[in-house]
C-alpha positions in Angstrom: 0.0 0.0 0.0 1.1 3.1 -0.9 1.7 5.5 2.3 1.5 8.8 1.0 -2.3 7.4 0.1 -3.2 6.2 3.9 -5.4 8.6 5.4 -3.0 8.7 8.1 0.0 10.1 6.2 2.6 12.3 7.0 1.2 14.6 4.8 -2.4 14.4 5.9 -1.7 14.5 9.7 -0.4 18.0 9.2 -2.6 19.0 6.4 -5.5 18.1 9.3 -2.9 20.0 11.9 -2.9 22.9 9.7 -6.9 22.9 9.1 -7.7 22.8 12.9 -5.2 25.6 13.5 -7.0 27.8 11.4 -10.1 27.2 12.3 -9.3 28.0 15.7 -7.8 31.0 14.6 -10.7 31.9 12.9 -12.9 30.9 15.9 -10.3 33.4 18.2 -10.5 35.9 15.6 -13.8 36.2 15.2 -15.2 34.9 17.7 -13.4 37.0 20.4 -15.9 39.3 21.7 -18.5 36.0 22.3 -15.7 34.2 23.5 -14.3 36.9 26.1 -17.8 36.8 27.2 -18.2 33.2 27.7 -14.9 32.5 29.1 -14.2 35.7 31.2 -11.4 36.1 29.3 -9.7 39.7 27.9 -11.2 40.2 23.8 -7.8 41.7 22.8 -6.0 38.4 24.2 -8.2 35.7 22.6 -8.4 38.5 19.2 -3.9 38.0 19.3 -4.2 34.6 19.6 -5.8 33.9 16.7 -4.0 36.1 14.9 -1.0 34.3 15.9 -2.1 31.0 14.8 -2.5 32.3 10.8 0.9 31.8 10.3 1.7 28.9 11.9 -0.8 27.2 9.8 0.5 28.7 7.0 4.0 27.0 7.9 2.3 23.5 8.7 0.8 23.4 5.0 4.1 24.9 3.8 5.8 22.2 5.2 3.1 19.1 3.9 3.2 20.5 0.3 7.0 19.8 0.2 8.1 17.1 -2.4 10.1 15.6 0.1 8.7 17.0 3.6 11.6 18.1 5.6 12.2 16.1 9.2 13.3 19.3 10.6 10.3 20.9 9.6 7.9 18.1 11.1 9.9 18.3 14.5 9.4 22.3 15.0 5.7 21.2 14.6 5.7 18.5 17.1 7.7 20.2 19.6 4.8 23.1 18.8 2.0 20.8 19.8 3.9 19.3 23.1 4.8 22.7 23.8 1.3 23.6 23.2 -0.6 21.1 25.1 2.0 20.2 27.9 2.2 22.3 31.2 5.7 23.4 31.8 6.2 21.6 34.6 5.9 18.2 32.2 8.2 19.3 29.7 
Protein backbone atom coordinates (compact mmCIF):
# COMPACT_ATOMS: atom_id res chain seq x y z
CA UNK A 1 0.00 0.00 0.00
CA UNK A 2 1.08 3.07 -0.94
CA UNK A 3 1.69 5.54 2.29
CA UNK A 4 1.46 8.76 0.99
CA UNK A 5 -2.31 7.43 0.09
CA UNK A 6 -3.21 6.15 3.90
CA UNK A 7 -5.41 8.64 5.44
CA UNK A 8 -2.95 8.75 8.13
CA UNK A 9 0.05 10.08 6.16
CA UNK A 10 2.56 12.34 7.02
CA UNK A 11 1.20 14.61 4.80
CA UNK A 12 -2.36 14.40 5.90
CA UNK A 13 -1.65 14.54 9.66
CA UNK A 14 -0.37 17.99 9.19
CA UNK A 15 -2.64 18.98 6.44
CA UNK A 16 -5.54 18.09 9.25
CA UNK A 17 -2.86 19.96 11.88
CA UNK A 18 -2.93 22.86 9.71
CA UNK A 19 -6.91 22.92 9.15
CA UNK A 20 -7.66 22.81 12.90
CA UNK A 21 -5.23 25.60 13.47
CA UNK A 22 -7.02 27.83 11.39
CA UNK A 23 -10.11 27.20 12.26
CA UNK A 24 -9.33 28.04 15.66
CA UNK A 25 -7.81 31.01 14.56
CA UNK A 26 -10.70 31.86 12.92
CA UNK A 27 -12.93 30.86 15.87
CA UNK A 28 -10.32 33.43 18.25
CA UNK A 29 -10.45 35.92 15.62
CA UNK A 30 -13.76 36.23 15.22
CA UNK A 31 -15.24 34.94 17.67
CA UNK A 32 -13.39 36.96 20.43
CA UNK A 33 -15.91 39.32 21.70
CA UNK A 34 -18.55 35.99 22.27
CA UNK A 35 -15.69 34.23 23.51
CA UNK A 36 -14.31 36.94 26.08
CA UNK A 37 -17.77 36.84 27.23
CA UNK A 38 -18.21 33.22 27.72
CA UNK A 39 -14.85 32.47 29.12
CA UNK A 40 -14.23 35.67 31.18
CA UNK A 41 -11.42 36.14 29.29
CA UNK A 42 -9.66 39.71 27.89
CA UNK A 43 -11.20 40.16 23.79
CA UNK A 44 -7.79 41.67 22.84
CA UNK A 45 -6.01 38.36 24.23
CA UNK A 46 -8.17 35.72 22.55
CA UNK A 47 -8.38 38.50 19.23
CA UNK A 48 -3.94 37.98 19.28
CA UNK A 49 -4.23 34.63 19.64
CA UNK A 50 -5.83 33.95 16.69
CA UNK A 51 -4.00 36.14 14.90
CA UNK A 52 -1.03 34.28 15.90
CA UNK A 53 -2.12 31.03 14.75
CA UNK A 54 -2.53 32.30 10.76
CA UNK A 55 0.92 31.82 10.25
CA UNK A 56 1.66 28.87 11.93
CA UNK A 57 -0.76 27.16 9.83
CA UNK A 58 0.54 28.69 6.97
CA UNK A 59 3.98 27.00 7.88
CA UNK A 60 2.28 23.53 8.72
CA UNK A 61 0.78 23.41 5.03
CA UNK A 62 4.12 24.93 3.81
CA UNK A 63 5.80 22.18 5.25
CA UNK A 64 3.12 19.06 3.94
CA UNK A 65 3.18 20.50 0.30
CA UNK A 66 7.05 19.81 0.24
CA UNK A 67 8.09 17.09 -2.43
CA UNK A 68 10.06 15.57 0.05
CA UNK A 69 8.73 17.03 3.61
CA UNK A 70 11.56 18.13 5.59
CA UNK A 71 12.24 16.07 9.16
CA UNK A 72 13.25 19.33 10.63
CA UNK A 73 10.30 20.88 9.62
CA UNK A 74 7.90 18.12 11.07
CA UNK A 75 9.90 18.29 14.46
CA UNK A 76 9.45 22.32 15.00
CA UNK A 77 5.70 21.23 14.60
CA UNK A 78 5.68 18.53 17.12
CA UNK A 79 7.67 20.21 19.64
CA UNK A 80 4.77 23.13 18.81
CA UNK A 81 2.04 20.77 19.85
CA UNK A 82 3.95 19.29 23.09
CA UNK A 83 4.84 22.75 23.80
CA UNK A 84 1.35 23.62 23.23
CA UNK A 85 -0.60 21.13 25.14
CA UNK A 86 2.04 20.16 27.90
CA UNK A 87 2.21 22.28 31.23
CA UNK A 88 5.66 23.44 31.81
CA UNK A 89 6.17 21.63 34.63
CA UNK A 90 5.92 18.16 32.22
CA UNK A 91 8.22 19.26 29.74
Amino acid sequence: MDNSRSLFSQKNLLLADAATCLMMGLLLTFGAGWLGEFLHLPQALLFYAGLILFPIAFFMVFVATRGFIPAAGVQFIIIGNVDTICPDDLQ
